[in-house]
Backbone bond lengths (Angstrom), bond angles and torsions (degrees), N, CA, C in turn:
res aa  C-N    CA-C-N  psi(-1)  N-CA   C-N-CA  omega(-1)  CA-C   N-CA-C  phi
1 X - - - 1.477 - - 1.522 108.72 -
2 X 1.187 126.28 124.88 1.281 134.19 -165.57 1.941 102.86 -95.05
3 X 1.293 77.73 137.08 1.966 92.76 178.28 1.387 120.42 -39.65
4 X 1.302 92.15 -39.89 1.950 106.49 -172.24 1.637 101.76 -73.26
5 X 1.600 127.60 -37.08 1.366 129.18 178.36 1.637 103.72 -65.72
6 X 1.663 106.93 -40.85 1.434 102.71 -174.92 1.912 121.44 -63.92
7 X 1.856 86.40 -33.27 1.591 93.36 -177.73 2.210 116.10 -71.13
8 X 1.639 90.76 -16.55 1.073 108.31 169.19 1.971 125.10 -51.51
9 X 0.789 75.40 -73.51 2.034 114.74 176.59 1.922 98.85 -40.35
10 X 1.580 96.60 -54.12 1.580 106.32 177.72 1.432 111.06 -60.82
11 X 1.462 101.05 -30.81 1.774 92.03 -176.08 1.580 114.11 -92.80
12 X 1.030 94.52 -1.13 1.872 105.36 -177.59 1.639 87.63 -90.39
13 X 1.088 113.47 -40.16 1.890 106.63 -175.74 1.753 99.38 -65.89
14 X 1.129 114.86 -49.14 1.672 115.84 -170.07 1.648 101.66 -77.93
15 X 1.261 130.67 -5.83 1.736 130.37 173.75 1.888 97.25 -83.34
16 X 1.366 101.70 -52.75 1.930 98.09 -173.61 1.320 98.14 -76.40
17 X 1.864 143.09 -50.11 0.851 119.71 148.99 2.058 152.08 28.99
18 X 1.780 77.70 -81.24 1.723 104.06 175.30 0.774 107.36 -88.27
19 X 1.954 136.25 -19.11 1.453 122.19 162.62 1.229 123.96 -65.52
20 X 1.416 111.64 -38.44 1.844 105.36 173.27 1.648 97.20 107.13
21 X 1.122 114.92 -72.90 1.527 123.44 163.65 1.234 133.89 -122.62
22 X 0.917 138.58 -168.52 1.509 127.48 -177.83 1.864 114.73 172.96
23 X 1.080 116.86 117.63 1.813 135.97 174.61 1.530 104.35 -93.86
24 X 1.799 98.91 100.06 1.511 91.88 -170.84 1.755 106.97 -94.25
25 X 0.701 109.03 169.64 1.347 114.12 -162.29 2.076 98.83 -107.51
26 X 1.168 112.98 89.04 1.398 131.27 -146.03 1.530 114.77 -111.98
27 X 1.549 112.76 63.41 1.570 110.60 168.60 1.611 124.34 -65.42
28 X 0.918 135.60 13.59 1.529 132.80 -155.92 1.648 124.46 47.22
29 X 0.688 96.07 60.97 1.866 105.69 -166.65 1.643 79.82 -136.42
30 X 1.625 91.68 148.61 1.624 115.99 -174.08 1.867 102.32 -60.98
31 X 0.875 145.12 -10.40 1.187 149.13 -149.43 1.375 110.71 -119.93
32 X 1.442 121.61 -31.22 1.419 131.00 -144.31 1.806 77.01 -125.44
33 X 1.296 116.57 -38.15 1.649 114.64 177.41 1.739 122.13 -77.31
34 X 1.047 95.63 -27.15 1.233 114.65 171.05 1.300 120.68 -72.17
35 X 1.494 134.05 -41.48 1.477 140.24 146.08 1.475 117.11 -53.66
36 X 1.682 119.02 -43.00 1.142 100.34 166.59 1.413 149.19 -61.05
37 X 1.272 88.43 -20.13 1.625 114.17 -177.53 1.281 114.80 -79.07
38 X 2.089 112.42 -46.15 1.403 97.38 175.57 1.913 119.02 -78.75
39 X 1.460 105.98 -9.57 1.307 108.08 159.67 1.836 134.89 -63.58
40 X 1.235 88.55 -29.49 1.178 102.80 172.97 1.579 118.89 -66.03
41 X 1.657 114.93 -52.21 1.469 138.16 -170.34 1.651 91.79 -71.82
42 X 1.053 117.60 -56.20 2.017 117.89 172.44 1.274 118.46 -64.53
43 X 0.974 138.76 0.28 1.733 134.66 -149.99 1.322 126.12 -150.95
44 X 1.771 105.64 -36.03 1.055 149.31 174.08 1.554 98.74 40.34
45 X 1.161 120.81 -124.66 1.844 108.75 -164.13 1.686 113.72 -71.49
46 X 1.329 109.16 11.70 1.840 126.03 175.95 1.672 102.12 -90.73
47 X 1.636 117.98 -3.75 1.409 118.55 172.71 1.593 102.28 -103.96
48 X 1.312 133.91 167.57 1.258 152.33 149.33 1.351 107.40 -161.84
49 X 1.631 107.26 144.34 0.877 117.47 -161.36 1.563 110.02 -133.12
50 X 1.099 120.13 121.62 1.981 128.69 -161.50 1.522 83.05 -108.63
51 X 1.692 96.07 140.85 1.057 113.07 132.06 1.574 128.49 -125.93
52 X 1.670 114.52 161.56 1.751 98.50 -158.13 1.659 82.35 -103.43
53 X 1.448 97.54 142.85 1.610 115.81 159.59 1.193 111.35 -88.55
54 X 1.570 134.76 144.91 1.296 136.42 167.03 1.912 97.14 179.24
55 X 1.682 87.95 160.63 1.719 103.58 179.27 1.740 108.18 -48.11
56 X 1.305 104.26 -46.98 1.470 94.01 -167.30 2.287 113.86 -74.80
57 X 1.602 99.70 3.56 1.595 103.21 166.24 0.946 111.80 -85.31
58 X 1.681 123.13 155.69 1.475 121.61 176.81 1.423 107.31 -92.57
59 X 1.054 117.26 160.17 1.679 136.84 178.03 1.410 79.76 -72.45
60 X 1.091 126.21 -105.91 1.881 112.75 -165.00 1.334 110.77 -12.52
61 X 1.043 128.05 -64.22 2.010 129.57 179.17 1.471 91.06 -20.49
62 X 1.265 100.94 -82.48 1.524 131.61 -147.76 1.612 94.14 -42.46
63 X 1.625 120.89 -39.34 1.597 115.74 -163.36 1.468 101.10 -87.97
64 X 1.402 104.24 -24.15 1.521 92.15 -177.48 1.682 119.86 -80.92
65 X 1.721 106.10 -19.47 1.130 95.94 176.35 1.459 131.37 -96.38
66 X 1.221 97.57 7.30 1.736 117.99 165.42 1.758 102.10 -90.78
67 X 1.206 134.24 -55.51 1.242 135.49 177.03 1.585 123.39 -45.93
68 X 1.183 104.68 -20.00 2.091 128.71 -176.65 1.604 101.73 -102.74
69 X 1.308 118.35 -45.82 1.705 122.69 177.85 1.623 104.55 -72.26
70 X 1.082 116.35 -27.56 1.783 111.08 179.17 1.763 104.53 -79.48
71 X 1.245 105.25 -55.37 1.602 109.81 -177.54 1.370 98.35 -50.15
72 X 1.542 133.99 -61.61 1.153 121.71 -171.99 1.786 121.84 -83.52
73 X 0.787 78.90 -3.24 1.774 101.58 171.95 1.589 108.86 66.38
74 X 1.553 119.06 24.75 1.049 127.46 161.67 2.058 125.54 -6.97
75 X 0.764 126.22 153.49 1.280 135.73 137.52 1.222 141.17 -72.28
76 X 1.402 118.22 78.97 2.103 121.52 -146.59 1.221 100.42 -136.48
77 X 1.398 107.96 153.05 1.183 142.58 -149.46 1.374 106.08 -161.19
78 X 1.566 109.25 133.31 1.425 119.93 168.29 1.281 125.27 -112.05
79 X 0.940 143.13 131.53 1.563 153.45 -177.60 1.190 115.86 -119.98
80 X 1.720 114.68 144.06 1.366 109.79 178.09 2.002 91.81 -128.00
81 X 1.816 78.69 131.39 1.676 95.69 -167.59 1.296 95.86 -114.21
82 X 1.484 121.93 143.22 1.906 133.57 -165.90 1.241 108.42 -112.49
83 X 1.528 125.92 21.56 1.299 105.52 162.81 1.262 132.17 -18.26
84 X 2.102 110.39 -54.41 1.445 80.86 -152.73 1.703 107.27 -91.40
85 X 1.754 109.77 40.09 1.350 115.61 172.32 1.701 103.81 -84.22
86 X 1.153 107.67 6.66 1.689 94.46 -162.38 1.497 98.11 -122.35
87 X 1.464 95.70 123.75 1.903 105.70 176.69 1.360 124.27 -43.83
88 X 1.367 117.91 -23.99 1.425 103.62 171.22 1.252 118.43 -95.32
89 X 0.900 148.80 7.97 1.662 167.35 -144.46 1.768 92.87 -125.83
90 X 1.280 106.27 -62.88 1.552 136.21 177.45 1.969 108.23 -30.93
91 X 1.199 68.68 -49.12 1.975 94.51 -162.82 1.725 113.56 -91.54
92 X 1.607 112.06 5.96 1.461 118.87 176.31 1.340 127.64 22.97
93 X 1.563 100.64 63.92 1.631 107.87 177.93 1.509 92.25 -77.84
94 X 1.451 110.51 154.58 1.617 120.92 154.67 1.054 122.29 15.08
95 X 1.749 104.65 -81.27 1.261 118.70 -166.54 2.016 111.23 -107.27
96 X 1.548 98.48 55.09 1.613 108.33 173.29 1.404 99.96 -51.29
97 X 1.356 124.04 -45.03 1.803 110.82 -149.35 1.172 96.65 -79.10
98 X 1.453 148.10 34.43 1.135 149.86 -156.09 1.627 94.92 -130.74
99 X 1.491 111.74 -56.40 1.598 116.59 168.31 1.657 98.72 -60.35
100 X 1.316 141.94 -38.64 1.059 135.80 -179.43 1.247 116.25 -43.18
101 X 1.560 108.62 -79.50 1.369 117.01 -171.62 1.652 113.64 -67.64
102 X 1.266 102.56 -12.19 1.582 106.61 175.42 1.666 113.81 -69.44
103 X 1.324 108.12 -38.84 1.873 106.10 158.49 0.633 128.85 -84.99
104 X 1.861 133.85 -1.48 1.644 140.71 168.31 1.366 84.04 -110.06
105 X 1.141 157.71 68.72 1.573 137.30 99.80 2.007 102.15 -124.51
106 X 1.506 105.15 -13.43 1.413 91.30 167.20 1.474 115.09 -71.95
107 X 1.704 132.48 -14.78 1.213 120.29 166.61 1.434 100.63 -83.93
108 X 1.527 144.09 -43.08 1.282 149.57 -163.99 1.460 94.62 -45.82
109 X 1.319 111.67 -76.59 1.443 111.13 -175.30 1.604 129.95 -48.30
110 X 0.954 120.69 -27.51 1.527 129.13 170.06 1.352 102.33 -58.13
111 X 1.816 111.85 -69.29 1.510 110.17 164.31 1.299 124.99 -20.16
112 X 1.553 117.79 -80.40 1.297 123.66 173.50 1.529 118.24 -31.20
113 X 1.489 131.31 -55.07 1.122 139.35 -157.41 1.287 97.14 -72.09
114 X 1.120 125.29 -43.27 1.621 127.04 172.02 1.323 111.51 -39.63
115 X 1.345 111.04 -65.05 2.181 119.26 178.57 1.190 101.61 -90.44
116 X 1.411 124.31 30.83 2.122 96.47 171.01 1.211 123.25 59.24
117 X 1.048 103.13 19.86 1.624 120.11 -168.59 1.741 111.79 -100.50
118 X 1.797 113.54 137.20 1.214 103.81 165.59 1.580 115.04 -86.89
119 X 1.557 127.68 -179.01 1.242 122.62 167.82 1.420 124.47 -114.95
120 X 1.078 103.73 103.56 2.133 119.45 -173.58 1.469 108.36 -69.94
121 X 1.321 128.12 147.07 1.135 133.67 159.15 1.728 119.18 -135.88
122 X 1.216 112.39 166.66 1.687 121.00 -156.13 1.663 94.73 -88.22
123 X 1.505 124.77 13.36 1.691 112.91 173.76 1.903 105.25 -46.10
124 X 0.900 116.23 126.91 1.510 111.21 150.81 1.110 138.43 -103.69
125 X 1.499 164.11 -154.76 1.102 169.07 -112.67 1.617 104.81 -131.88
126 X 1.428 101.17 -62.72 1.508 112.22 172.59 1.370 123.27 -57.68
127 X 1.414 117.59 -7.25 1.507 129.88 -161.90 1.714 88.49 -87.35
128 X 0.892 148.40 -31.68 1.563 146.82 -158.76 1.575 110.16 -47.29
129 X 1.159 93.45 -62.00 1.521 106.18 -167.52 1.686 115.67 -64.16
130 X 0.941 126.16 -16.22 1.457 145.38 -158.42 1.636 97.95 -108.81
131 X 1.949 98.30 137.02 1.778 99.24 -173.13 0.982 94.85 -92.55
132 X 1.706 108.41 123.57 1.281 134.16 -178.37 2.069 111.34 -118.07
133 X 0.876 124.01 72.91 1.350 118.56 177.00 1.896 127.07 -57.28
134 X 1.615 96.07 -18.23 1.691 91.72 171.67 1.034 114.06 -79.38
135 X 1.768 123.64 -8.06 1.314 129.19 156.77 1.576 113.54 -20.03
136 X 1.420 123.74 -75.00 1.377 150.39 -119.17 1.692 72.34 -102.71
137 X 1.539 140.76 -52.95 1.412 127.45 163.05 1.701 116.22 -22.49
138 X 1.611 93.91 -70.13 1.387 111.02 -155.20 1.922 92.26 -53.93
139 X 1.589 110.13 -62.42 1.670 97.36 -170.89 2.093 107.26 -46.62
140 X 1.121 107.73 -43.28 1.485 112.08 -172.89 1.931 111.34 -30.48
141 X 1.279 81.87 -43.81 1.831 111.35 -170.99 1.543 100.29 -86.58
142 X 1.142 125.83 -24.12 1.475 101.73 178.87 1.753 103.78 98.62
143 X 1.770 112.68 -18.57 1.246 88.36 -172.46 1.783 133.59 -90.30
144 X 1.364 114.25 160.68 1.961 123.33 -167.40 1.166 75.11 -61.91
145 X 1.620 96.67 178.92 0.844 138.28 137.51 1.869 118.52 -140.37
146 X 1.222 113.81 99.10 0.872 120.83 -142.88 2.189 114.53 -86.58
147 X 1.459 90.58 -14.80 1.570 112.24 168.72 1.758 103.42 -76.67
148 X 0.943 131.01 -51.43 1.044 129.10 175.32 1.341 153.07 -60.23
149 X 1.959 92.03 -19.17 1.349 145.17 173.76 1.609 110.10 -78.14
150 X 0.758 130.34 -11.02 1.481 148.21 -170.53 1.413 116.09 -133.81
151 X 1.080 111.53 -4.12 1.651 110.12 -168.44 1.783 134.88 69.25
152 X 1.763 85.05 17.26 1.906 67.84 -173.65 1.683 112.73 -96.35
153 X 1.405 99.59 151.02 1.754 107.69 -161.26 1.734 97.99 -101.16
154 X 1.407 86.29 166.85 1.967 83.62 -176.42 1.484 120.46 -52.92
155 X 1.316 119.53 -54.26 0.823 108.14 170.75 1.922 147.28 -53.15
156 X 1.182 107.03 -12.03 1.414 125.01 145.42 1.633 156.66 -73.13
157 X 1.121 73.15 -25.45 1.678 112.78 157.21 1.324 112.87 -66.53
158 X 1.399 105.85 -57.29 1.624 113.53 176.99 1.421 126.00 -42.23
159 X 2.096 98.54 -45.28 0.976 116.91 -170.17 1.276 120.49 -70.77
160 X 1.139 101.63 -27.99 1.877 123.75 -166.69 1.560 89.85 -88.43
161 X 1.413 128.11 -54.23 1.271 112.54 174.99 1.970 141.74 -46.62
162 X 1.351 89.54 -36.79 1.429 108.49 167.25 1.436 107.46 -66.27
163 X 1.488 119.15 -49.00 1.306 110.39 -156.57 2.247 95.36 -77.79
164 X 1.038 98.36 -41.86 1.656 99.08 153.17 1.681 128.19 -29.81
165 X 0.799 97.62 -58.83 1.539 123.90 143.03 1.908 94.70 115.69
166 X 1.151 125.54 33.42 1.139 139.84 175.82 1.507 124.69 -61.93
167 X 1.203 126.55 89.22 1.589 136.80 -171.58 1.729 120.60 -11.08
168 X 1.458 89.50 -51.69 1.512 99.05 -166.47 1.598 105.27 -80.11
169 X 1.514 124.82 -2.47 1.726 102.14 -164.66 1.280 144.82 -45.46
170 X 1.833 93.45 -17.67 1.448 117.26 -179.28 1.447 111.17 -90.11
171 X 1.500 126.64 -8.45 1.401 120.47 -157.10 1.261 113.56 -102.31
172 X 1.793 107.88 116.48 1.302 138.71 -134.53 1.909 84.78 -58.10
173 X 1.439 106.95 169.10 1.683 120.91 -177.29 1.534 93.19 -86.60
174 X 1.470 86.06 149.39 1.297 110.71 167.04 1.239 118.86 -146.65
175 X 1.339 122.29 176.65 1.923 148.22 165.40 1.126 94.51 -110.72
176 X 1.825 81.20 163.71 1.487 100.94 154.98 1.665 122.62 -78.75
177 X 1.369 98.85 161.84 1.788 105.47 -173.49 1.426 99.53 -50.60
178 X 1.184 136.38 -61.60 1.594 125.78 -160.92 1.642 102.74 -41.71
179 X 1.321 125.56 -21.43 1.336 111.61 -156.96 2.028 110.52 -88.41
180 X 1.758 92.65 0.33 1.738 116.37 164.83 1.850 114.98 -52.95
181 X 1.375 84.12 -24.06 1.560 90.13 -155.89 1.441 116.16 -105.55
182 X 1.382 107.23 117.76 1.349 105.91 176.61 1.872 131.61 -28.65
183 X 1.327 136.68 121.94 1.336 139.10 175.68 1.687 102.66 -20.74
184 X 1.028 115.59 154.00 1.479 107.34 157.59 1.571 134.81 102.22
185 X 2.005 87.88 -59.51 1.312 114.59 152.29 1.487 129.29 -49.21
186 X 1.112 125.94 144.15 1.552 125.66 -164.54 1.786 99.39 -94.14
187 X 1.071 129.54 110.12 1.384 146.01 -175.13 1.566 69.77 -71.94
188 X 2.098 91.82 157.76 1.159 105.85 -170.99 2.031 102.39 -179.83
189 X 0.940 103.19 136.71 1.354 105.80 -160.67 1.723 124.21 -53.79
190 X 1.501 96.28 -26.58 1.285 106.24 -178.63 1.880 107.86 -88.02
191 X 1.523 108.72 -17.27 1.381 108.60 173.83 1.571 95.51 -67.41
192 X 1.539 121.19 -50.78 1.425 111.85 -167.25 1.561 114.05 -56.00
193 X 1.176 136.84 -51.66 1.463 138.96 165.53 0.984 121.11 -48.32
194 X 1.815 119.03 -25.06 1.770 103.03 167.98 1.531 99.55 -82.19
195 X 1.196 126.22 -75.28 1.367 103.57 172.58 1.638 142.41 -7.35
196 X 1.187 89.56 -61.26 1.800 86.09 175.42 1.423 105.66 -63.93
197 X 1.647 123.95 -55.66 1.526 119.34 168.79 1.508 112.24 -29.39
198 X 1.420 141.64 -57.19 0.934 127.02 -166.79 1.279 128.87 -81.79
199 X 1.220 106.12 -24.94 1.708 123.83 159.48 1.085 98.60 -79.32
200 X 1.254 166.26 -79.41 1.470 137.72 176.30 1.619 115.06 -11.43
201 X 1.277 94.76 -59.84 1.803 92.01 -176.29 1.274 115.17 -64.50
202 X 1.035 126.03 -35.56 1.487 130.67 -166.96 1.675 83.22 -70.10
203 X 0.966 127.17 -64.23 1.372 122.80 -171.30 1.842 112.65 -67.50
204 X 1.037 110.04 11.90 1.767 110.36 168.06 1.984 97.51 -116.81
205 X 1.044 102.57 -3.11 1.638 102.33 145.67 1.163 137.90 -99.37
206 X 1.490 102.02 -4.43 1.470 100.69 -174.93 0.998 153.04 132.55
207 X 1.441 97.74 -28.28 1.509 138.32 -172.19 1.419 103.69 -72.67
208 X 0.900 137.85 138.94 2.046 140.82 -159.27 1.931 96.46 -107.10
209 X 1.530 101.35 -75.09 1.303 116.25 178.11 1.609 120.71 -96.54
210 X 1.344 105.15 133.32 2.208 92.60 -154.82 1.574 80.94 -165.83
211 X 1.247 99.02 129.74 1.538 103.05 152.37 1.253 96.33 -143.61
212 X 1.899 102.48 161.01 1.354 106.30 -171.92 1.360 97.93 -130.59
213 X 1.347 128.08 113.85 1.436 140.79 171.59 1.897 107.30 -66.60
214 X 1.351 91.04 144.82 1.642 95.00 -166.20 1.648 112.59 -118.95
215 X 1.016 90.10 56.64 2.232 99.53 173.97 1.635 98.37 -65.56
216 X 1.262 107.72 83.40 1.581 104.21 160.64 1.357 114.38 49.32
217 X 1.416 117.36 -120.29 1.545 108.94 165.26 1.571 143.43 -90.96
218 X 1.353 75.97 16.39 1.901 92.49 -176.57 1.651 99.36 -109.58
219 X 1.141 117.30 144.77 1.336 127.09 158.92 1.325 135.48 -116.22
220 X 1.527 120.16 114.16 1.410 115.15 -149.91 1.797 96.26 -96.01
221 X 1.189 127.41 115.98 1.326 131.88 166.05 1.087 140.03 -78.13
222 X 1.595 128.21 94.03 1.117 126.51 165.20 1.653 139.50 -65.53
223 X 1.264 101.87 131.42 1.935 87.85 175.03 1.293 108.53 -148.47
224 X 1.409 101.39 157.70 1.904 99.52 -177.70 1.201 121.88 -69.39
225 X 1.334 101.73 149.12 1.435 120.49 -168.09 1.398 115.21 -30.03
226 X 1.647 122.86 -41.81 1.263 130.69 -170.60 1.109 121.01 -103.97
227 X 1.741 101.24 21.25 1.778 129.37 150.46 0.925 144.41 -113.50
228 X 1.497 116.51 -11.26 1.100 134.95 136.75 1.661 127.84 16.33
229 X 1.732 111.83 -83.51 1.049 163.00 162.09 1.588 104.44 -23.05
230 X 1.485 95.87 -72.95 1.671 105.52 -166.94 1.401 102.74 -77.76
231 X 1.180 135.41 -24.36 1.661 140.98 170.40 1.534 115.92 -69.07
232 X 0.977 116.14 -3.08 1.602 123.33 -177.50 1.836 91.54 -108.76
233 X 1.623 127.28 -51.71 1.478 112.65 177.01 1.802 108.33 -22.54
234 X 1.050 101.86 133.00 1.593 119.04 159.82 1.607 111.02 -38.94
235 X 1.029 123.31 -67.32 1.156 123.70 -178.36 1.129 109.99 -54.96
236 X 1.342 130.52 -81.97 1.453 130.95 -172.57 1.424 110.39 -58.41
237 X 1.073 137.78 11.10 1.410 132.46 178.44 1.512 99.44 -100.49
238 X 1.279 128.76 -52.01 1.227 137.20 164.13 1.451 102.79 -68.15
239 X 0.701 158.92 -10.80 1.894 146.61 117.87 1.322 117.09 -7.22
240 X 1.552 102.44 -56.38 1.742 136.99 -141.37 1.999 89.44 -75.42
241 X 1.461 70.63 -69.51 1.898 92.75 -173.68 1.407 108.82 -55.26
242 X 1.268 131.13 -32.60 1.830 146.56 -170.59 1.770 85.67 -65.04
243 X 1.087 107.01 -81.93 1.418 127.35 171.06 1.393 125.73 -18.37
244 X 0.780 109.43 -66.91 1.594 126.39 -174.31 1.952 112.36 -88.93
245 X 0.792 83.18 -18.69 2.071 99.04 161.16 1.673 111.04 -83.58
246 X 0.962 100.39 -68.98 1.715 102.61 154.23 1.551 122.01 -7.53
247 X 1.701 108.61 -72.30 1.111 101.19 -165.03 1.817 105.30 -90.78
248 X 1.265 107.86 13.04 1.432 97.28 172.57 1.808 98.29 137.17
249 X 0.745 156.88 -76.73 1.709 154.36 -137.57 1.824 96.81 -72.38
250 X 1.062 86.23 136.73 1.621 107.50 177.59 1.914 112.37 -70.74
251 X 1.593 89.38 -40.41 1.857 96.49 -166.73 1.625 85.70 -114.24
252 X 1.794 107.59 164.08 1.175 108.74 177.20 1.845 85.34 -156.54
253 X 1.160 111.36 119.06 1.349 126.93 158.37 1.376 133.06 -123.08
254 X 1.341 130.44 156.46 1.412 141.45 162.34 1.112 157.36 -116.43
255 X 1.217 86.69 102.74 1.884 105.57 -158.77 1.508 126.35 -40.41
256 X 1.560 124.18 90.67 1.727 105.63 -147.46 1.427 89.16 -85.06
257 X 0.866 112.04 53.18 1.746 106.01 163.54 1.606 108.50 -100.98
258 X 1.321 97.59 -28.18 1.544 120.71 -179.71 1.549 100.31 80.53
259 X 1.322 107.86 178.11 1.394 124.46 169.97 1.414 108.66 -50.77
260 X 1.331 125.47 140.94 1.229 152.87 154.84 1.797 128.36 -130.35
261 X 1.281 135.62 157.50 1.440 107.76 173.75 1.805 108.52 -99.08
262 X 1.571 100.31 147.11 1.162 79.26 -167.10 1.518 137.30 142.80
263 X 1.296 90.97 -67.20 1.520 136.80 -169.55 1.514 105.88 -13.84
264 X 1.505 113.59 -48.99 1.433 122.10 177.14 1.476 131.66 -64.80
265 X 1.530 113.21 -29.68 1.253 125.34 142.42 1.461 138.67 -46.49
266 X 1.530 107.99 -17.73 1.244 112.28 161.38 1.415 118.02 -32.65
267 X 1.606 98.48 -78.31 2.213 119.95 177.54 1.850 85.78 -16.39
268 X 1.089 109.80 -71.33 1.805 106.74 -157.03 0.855 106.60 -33.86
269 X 1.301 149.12 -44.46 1.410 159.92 -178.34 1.577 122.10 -63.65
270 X 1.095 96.38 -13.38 1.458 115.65 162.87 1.277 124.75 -115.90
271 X 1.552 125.62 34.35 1.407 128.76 169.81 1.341 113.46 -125.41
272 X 1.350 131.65 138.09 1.243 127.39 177.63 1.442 107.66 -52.20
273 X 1.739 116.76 148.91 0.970 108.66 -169.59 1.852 110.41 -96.68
C-alpha cells in the first residue's frame, strides 16, 4: 500500500469528517462501498447509507449491497426510486441519467435534511473524462463527491478496498440496465428483465465482465478483452446463442471490440454538434 494511497484515505476521513454527517448514496459497487465503509468507520451512526431500488437495478446489485452493509455493519437503507415512471427518463434522451439521479437525490436530500446531513456519492477521480449527465443532477443538489475530492482513481480504491477487506473490490464496474439501450429507444420494463436475464446467463457461464446491448431483437455482446477468446470456442458460442434466445432476442452477436464503458456514447460522436 503506497503512502500517497494512505495519505489519500486520511483526507477522505478529514472531507466526511467536516461534513458532520453524511447520506451516501450506496449502490454496491466497489466505489460507492468503499465510501460507505470509510464513512461509516469516521462517522459511525452520523453515516447512513441508501440504496435506491428500481426496474432499471440489478438483483445482483441489490445482494451485493446488502451482503457488504451487513459485514461492515453499515447503516442501510433501501428506497424505491420511479424513474422509470417519468416520461422523460421513459423516452431516453442523451442525457436520461440526469432524470435518474434527479429522483435519487430528490429523495437523498429530504433524507439528509432530516439528520443535518450532507449527501456523498462514490464519483471518483477517473469519472471526469466520461459523459456523465447525472453529474449536472448531483451539482443541482448540492451533492460531494467526496472520492473525487481527494484525488483517488479507480484503481486505488480497489486497493484500499481489498485491504479493507471488502468482498466486492474486484467486481468489475457497472450501470444501470437502461444504459443497454440504445439513446432514443423507449426503455421499458420488460427490456430491463431481458437484459438482466441475459447477463445473468452469460454470467452462469462464466463470463466475469459482459454487457448485453439491446437492439430490439438482436443482442449485441460485450466481453472482456481476456474473453474474447473463449466466446468464439464452438461450444461456448452456441452456449452464448442457446442462452440468450431463451430469454427472448432472435439475433445474438459479438462485438469484437469487446467490452468498453460507454460504448453507446460512441453515436454522440457522430452527430453534428
Amino acid at each position: 500500500m503506497s503512502g500517497l494511497m494512505n495519505e489519500k484515505e486520511q483526507a477522505l476521513e478529514g472531507v466526511l469528517s467536516s461534513l458532520g454527517s453524511v447520506v451516501v448514496a450506496y449502490s454496491g459497487g466497489v466505489d460507492s462501498a468503499y465510501l460507505a465503509y470509510i464513512a461509516h468507520r469516521t462517522l459511525g451512526e452520523r453515516a447512513l447509507a441508501i440504496t435506491a431500488d428500481s426496474p432499471s437495478y440489478p438483483e445482483r446489485h441489490r445482494r451485493m449491497a446488502l451482503e457488504v452493509a451487513r459485514l461492515v455493519g453499515l447503516q442501510h437503507q433501501i428506497i424505491h426510486t420511479r424513474e422509470l415512471e417519468r416520461p422523460e427518463y421513459r423516452a431516453n434522451p442523451t442525457n436520461r441519467c440526469y432524470f435518474c439521479k434527479h429522483e435519487l437525490y430528490s429523495e437523498l436530500t429530504d433524507l439528509a435534511a432530516a439528520r443535518g446531513a450532507t449527501v456523498v456519492d462514490g464519483n471518483n477521480a477517473d469519472d471526469r473524462g466520461d459523459y456523465r449527465p447525472g453529474r449536472q443532477a448531483a451539482r443541482e443538489f448540492g451533492v460531494r463527491s467526496p472520492l473525487d475530492e481527494v484525488e483517488l482513481r479507480k484503481d486505488e480504491i480497489r486497493a484500499l478496498a481489498k485491504r479493507a477487506g471488502l468482498p466486492i473490490w474486484r467486481e468489475p464496474a457497472s450501470a444501470c440496465l437502461s444504459s443497454r439501450i440504445p439513446y432514443e429507444s423507449e426503455v421499458t420494463h420488460e427490456k430491463l428483465r431481458t437484459i438482466e436475464a441475459a447477463e445473468r446467463a452469460l454470467g452462469d457461464l462464466g463470463f466475469v465482465v459482459c454487457r448485453v446491448r439491446h437492439h430490439d431483437e438482436l443482442a449485441r455482446v460485450e466481453l472482456g478483452q481476456d474473453e474474447l477468446e473463449r466466446a468464439l470456442d464452438p461450444e461456448t458460442r452456441a452456449a452464448i446463442v442457446s442462452a440468450l434466445k431463451r430469454v427472448g432476442y432472435r439475433y445474438v452477436t459479438l462485438d469484437l471490440q469487446g467490452y468498453r464503458t460507454g460504448s453507446l456514447n460512441e453515436g454522440l460522436l457522430l452527430r453534428p454538434a
